[in-house]
N, C-alpha and C positions, 0 to 999 in steps of 0.2 A: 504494500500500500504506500504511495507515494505521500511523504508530506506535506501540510498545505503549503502553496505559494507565499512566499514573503509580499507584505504591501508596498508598493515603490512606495519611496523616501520623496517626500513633499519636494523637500528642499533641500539642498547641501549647502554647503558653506565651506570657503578654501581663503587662506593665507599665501597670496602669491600662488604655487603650484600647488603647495599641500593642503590639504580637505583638514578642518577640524571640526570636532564631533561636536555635535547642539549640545552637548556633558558641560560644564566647564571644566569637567578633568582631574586631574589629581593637582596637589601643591607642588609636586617636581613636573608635570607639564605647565603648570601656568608661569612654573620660577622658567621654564624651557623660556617660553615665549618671549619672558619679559626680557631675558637676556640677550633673544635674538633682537628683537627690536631696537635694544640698547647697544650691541655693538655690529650689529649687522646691518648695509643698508634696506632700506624699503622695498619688497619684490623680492629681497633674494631668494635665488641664484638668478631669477630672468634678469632683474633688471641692472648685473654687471658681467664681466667678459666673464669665457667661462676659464678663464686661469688665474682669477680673483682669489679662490680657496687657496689652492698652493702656494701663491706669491705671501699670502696675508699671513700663511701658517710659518712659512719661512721667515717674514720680517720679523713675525714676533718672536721667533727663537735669537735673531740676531740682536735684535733690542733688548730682551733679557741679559745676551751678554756683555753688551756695551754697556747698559746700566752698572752690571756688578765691577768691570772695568773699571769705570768710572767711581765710583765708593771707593776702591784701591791708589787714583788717582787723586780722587778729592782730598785724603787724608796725606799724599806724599806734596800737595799743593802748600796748604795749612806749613807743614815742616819747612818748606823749603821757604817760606815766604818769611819764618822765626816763631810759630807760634810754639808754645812750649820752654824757648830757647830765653834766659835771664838774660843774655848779653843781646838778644836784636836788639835791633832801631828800631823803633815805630815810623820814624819818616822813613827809613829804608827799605821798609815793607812798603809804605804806602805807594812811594816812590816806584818800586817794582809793579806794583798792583796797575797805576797810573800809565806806566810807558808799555805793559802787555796791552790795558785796554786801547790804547792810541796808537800802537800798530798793529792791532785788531779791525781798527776802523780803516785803518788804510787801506789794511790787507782785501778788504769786503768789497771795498771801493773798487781799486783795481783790479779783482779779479771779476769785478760785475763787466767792468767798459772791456776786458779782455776775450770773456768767456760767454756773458751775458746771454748772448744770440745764439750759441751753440746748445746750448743746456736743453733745451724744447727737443731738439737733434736728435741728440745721442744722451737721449737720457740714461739709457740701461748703462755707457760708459762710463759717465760722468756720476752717478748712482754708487758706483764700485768704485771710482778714483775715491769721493768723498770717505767712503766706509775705510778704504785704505788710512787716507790722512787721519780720519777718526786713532785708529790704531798708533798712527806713527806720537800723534798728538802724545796721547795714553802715556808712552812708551818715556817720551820726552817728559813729561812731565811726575813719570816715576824715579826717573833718572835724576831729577833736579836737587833732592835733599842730598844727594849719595857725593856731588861734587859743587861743592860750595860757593867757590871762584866763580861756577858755569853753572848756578841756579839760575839768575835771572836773565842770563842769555837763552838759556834752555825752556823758559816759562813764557818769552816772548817769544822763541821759535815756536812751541804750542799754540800759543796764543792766536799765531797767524795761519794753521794750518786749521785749527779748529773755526776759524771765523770762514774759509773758503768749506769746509763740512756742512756750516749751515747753509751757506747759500747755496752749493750746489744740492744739499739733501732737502731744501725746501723748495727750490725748483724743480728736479726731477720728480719731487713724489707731487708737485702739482702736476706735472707730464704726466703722472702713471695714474692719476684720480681724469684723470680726462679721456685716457685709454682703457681705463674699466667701467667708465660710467656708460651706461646702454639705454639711460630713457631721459636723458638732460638732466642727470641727476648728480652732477659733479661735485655741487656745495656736499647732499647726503655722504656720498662714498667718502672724501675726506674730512666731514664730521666726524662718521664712525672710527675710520684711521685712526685719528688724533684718538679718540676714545677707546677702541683697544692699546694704540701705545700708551697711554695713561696707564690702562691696567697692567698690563705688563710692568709699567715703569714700578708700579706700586708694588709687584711682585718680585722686582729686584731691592725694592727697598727695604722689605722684609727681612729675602735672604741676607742682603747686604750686613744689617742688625746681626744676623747670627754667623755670619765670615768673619768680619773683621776683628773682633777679638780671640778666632781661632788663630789669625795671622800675625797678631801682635807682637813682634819680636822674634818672629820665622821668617829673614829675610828671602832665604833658598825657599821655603815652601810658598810664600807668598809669588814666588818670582815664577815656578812652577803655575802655581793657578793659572796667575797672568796668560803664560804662556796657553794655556791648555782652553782658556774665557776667550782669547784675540782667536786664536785657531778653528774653536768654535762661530768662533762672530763671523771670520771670513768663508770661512765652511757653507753659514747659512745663505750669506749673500750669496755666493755665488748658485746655490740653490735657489734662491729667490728669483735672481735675476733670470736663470736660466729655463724656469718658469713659466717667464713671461713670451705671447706672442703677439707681437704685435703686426698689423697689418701696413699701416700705413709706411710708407715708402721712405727711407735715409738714405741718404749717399754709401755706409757697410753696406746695408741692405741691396738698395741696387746693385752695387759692384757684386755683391754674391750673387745676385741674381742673373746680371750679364755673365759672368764669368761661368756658370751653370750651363744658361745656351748656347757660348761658345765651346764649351769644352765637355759637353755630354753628359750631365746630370751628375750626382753625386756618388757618394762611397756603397758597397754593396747593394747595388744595381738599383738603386731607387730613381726612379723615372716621376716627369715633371707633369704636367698638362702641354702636349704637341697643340702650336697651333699653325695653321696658313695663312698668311699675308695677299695682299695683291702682289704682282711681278714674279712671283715663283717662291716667295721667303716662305720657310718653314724653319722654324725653331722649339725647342722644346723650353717655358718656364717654370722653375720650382714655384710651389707652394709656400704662402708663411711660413707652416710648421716644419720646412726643411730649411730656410731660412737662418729663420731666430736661432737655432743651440747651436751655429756655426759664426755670430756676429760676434766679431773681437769682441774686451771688455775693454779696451784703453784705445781712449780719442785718438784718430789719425792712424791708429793702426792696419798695417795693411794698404794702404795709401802708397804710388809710386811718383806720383806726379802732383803739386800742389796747386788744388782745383777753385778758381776764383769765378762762382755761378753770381751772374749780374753786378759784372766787373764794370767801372767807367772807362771812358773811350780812352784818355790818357794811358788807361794798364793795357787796354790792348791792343792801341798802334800809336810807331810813334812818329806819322806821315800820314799826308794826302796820300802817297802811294800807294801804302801798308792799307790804308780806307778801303780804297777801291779793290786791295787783290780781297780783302776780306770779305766786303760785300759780293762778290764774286764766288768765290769758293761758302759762301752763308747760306740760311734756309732763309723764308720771308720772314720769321719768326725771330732768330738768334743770330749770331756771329758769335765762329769758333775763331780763336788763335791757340797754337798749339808753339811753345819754342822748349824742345826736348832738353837744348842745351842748359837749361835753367831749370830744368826740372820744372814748367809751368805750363800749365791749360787756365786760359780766361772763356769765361761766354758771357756775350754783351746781349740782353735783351731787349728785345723791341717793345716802345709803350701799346699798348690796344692790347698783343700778344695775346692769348689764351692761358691760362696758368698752367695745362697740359707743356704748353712748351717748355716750361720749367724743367719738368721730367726729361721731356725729348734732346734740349742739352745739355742734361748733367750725362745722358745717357749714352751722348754721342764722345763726351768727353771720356766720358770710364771706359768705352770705346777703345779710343787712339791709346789710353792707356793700358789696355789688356795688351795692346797690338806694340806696347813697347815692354812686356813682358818677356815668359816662358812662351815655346811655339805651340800655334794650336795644335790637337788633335785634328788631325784629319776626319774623323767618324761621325760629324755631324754636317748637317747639311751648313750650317751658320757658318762654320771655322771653315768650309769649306770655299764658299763665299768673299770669303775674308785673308783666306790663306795670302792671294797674292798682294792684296797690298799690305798683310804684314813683313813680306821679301823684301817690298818696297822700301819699306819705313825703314827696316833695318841695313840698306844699302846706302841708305842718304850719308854725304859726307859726313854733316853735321854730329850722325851716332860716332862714328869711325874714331879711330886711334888720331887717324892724319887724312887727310893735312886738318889745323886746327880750326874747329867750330867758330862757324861769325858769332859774333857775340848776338844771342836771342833771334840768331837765323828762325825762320819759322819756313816749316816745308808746305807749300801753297800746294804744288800737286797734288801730293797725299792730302791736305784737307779740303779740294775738289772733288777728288775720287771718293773718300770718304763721307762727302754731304750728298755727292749724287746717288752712292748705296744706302745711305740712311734715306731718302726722298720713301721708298717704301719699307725699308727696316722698321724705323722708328714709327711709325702707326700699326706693324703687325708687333713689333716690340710691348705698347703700349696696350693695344688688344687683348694681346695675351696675358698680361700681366693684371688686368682688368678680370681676367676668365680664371686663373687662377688665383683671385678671390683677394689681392692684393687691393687698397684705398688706394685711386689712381687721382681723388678729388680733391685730398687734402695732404699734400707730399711736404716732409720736414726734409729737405737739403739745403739749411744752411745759407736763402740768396740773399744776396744784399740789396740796396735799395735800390741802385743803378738801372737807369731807363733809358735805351736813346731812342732815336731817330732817324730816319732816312728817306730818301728819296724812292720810291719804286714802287712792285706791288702791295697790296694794303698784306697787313698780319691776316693769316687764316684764324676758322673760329670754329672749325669742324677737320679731323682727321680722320 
């Protein structure tokens, strides 16, 4: 005998994804709730990226350990400044205290107008440099009581590594609340951030309470910790960082990504999304998530050529002459100069341009520079494309032993030959790159403000 039918359920009720029961539940489901609300944002998991979880789980193990660092630090500060000590100065303290905080402020200053405009970039780098300096800080300022002479030299060396910590770690982690946020909800995700780093913090404060008078007067074990707390701290980061995926477009990112369709997809045979072009191009592009755990962690790395994306007319010619072969050898869009012998690539933008053109020549530029690398692979159709005018490149006097390079010679042929193959490269390039699942709308490369002008056909506004 079969038993009766259950009655459908009126109504349900869900929390973001999950269904919660008409009950209000037990006291450990409602403390559930009140916890996710409080350090989770609103929606989750719909409404952040979905490598939110692991990035979060990781920051927080590294922030536990920078915290208890830091309580190791704070008390070799106090020493080294005379607290304790009958014979300090108190003006000599203050004095000390005074010249770390005012080359703090320097330090903040100049590394903003240096750095500033990079940080949105290459956040995952600049993320990792910070946590480094974090360490080196630490270190410097454990160091400080132990050599007296070189305290307060050593406390305003800290001083200035820890003031470029903050600003690059409060910039990136605004980059990274903008890249997990998924329903314009950028203020929530970094509410809660700060809010779980709070608790954490509060939970190093804790432990903090019950270390430091374990360490009191166990230099070697204290130093040990240390050791074993930074190890840990960097351990996470680079867990965290490597975590993350991000979609939108960096100059790493592109160069791996070109360097991929040149050279036949990655390590055990993992294959990209093939696409076709108009004129016969066929290329293969990776995915994000082939991507990201292969993008350096340090600025500029990996770089062969220094790439100046919306250069002014002065850095890229320095004639009427040099004008005309450039708008010559140009797209309607951009102007490339390329002078090997300096190790530099400019591209000069056109005002109206489309911001696609952005991509199109940073992409032409990473380009020339594959193409003054290692030799392609033959095995793909791309490098095959491309083979000979890498022969080219590398035949030019200017690469050569002898006779000696004109000083910032630029090879006009090869950057004619090279804009007329990018004419249908760079739209199946961008295509593709689009198809595998890459933000082709909002690209962080790093341009400067520089806009020109010329005479000829108008900037396109469709590719």
């Amino acid at each position: 005998m079969k038993p009766p039918p259950e009655a459908p359920v009126l109504c349900r009720s869900f929390w973001g994804s999950l269904e919660v029961p008409q009950a209000q539940g037990s006291p450990r489901e409602r403390l559930r709730r009140a916890a996710t609300r409080l350090l989770l944002p609103q929606g989750f998991p719909e409404s952040v990226s979905p490598d939110y979880g692991a990035y979060q789980s990781w920051d927080g193990l590294q922030a536990l350990c920078s915290s208890l660092c830091s309580s190791l630090s704070a008390r070799a500060v106090l020493e080294a400044v005379g607290v304790g000590d009958g014979s300090a100065s108190i003006t000599g303290a203050a004095l000390t205290w005074l010249i770390r905080d005012g080359v703090g402020i320097l330090t903040r200053i100049g590394f903003v107008w240096l750095q500033g405009s990079h940080l949105d970039c290459e956040a995952k780098q600049w993320r990792f440099v910070a946590d480094v300096l974090n360490d080196v800080a630490l270190v410097l300022e454990i160091l400080a009581p132990h050599w007296l002479s070189l305290g307060p030299a050593l406390l305003v060396m800290a001083a200035a590594a820890r003031c470029m910590v903050g600003v690059a770690g409060g910039a990136t982690r605004a980059a990274l609340a903008v890249h997990q946020a998924r329903r314009d909800n950028v203020a929530d995700v970094a509410a809660k951030d700060s809010s779980q780093e709070t608790l954490v913090n509060g939970a190093g404060l804790l432990l903090s309470l019950l270390l430091l008078p374990l360490l009191d007067g166990r230099p070697w074990l204290t130093w040990a910790t240390l050791v074993l707390l930074m190890a840990a701290h960097l351990g996470s980061n680079l867990a965290a960082i490597g975590s993350l995926n991000f979609t939108s477009l960096n100059r790493p990112r592109l160069r791996l990504a070109i360097g991929w369709a040149l050279r036949g997809g990655g390590a055990k045979g993992e294959r990209g999304v093939a696409w076709s072009g108009t004129g016969g191009v066929k290329l293969e592009v990776p995915r994000p998530e082939q991507v990201n755990p292969r993008e350096p962690l340090l600025p500029g790395f990996g770089s062969r050529l220094r790439l100046h994306l919306g250069a002014p007319l002065e850095h890229l010619v320095s004639s009427e002459a040099e004008l005309r072969k450039a708008l010559e050898c140009g797209s309607p869009d951009y102007i490339i100069v390329i002078r090997p012998s300096q190790g530099w690539v400019g591209v000069g933008l056109r005002r109206g341009a489309p911001p696609e053109s952005q991509i199109l020549g940073c992409a032409q530029a990473l380009i020339l520079e594959q193409l003054l690398g290692p030799n392609l692979e033959p095995g793909t159709p791309l490098a095959q494309k491309l083979e000979p005018l890498q022969r080219k490149i590398r035949s030019l006097p200017i690469l050569g032993p002898s006779p000696p390079p004109a000083p910032g010679a630029v090879p006009w042929g090869v950057l004619a030959e090279t804009s007329r193959l990018f004419r249908d490269l760079g739209p199946a390039l961008l295509r593709g790159l689009e198809a595998a699942g890459w933000d082709t709308r909002r690209p962080l490369l790093a341009v400067d403000e520089w806009r020109l002008e010329w005479a000829g056909p108008q900037p396109s506004h469709a590719h």
